[in-house]
C-alpha positions in Angstrom: 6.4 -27.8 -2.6 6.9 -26.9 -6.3 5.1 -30.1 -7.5 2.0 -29.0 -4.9 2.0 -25.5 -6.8 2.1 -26.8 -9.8 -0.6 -28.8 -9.9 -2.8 -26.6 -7.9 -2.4 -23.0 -9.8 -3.7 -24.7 -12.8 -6.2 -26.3 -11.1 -7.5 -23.4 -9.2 -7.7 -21.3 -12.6 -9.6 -24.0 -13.9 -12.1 -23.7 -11.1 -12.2 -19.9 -11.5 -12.7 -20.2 -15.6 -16.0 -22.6 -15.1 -17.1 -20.1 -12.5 -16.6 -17.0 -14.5 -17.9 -19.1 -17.3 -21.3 -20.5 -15.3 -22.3 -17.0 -14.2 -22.3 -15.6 -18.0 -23.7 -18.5 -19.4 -26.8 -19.9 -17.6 -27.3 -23.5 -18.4 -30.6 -25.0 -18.9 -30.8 -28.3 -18.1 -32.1 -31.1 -20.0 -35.5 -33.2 -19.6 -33.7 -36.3 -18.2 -31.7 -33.6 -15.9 -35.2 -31.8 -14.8 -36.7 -34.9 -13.9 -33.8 -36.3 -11.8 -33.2 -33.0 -9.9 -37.5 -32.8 -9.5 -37.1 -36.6 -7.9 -34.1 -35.0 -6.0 -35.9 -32.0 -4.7 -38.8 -33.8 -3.8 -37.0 -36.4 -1.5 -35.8 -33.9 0.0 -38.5 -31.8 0.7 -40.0 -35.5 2.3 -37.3 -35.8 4.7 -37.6 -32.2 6.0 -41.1 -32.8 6.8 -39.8 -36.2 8.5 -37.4 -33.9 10.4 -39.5 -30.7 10.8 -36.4 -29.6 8.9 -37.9 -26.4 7.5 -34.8 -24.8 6.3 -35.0 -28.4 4.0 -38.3 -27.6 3.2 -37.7 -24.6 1.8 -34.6 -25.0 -0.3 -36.7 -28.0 -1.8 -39.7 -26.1 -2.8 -37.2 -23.0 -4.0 -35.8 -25.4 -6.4 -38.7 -27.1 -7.7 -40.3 -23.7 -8.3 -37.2 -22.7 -10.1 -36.9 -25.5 -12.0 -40.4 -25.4 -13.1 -39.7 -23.0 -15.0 -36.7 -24.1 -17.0 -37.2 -24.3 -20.4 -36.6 -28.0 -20.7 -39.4 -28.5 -17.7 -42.0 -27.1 -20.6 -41.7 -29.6 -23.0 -45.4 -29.7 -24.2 -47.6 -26.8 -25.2 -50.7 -28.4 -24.6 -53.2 -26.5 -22.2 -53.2 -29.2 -19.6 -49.5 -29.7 -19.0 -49.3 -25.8 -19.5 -51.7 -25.7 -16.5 -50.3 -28.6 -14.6 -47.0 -26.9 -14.9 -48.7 -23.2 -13.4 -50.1 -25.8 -10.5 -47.3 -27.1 -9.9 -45.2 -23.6 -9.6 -48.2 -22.5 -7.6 -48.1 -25.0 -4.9 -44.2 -25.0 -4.4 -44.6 -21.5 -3.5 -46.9 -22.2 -1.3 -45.1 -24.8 0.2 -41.8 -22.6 -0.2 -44.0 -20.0 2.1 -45.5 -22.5 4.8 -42.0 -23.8 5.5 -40.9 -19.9 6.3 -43.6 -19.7 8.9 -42.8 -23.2 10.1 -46.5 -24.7 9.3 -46.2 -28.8 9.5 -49.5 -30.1 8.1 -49.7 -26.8 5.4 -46.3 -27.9 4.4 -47.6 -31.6 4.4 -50.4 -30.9 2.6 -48.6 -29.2 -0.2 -46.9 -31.9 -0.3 -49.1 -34.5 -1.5 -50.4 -32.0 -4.0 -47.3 -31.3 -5.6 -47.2 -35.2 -5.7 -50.6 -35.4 -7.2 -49.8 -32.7 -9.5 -47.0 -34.7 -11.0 -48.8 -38.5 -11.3 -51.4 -36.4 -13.2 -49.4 -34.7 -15.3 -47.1 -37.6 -16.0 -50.1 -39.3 -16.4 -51.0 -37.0 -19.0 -47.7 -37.2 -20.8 -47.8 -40.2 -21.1 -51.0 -40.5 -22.8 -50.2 -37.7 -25.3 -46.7 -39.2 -25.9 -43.7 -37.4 -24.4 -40.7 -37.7 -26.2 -37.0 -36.6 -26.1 -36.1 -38.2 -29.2 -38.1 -41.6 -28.8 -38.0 -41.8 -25.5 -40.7 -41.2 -22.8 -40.4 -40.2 -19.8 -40.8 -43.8 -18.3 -37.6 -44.2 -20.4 -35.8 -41.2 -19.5 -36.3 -41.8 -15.8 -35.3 -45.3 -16.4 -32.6 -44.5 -17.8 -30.6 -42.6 -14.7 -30.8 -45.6 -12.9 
């Protein structure tokens, strides 16, 4: 019984320390983060529409939205990716509002264009030469494999 407290009060204050400490320091995550937790979010978002999950949905497109605006999300200042990214924040609230009204094909078709949104704007990236360090986003993605 002593060895079981023991090891649990420290462990439980260690828990409440990285809670205290999460809550007064918000953590912003980095590119290769943003763009696994984006990947993430967007499957899924897919397999609530599979399931007519809409609760799914919804946390999918919250968290996109969200995480469109991060600061590491905005990595370029150029006017297209700024507008890609406004797009892109625009239609997962869109979708983020279908799915509370429970609307299948609106929620579908936001879909696909928050998919569009990001082959074009990866495209884009690409072409003007994202980088974290030397590394593009190709390699970045790669790279949480």
């Amino acid at each position: 019984m002593r060895l079981k407290l023991a090891i649990l009060v420290p462990a439980l204050l260690v828990i409440a320390v990285v809670a205290l400490r999460s809550h007064s320091q918000p953590v912003q995550p980095d590119l290769k983060n943003v763009m696994k937790a984006k990947l993430a979010h967007t499957h899924s978002i897919l397999e609530g529409l599979a399931l007519e999950d809409f609760n799914r949905v919804l946390k999918g497109a919250q968290n996109l939205s969200a995480l469109s605006r991060a600061d590491a999300w905005n990595v370029h200042k150029t006017p297209e990716y700024v507008k890609f990214s406004k797009d892109f924040q625009a239609v997962a609230d869109s979708l983020a509002a279908n799915a509370k009204t429970k609307k299948l094909e609106a929620c579908t078709l936001d879909y696909v264009q928050l998919t569009m949104l990001c082959v074009k704007c990866h495209t884009h990236t690409r072409k003007i030469g994202v980088a974290t360090g030397d590394k593009s986003i190709r390699d970045i993605l790669a790279s949480g494999r």
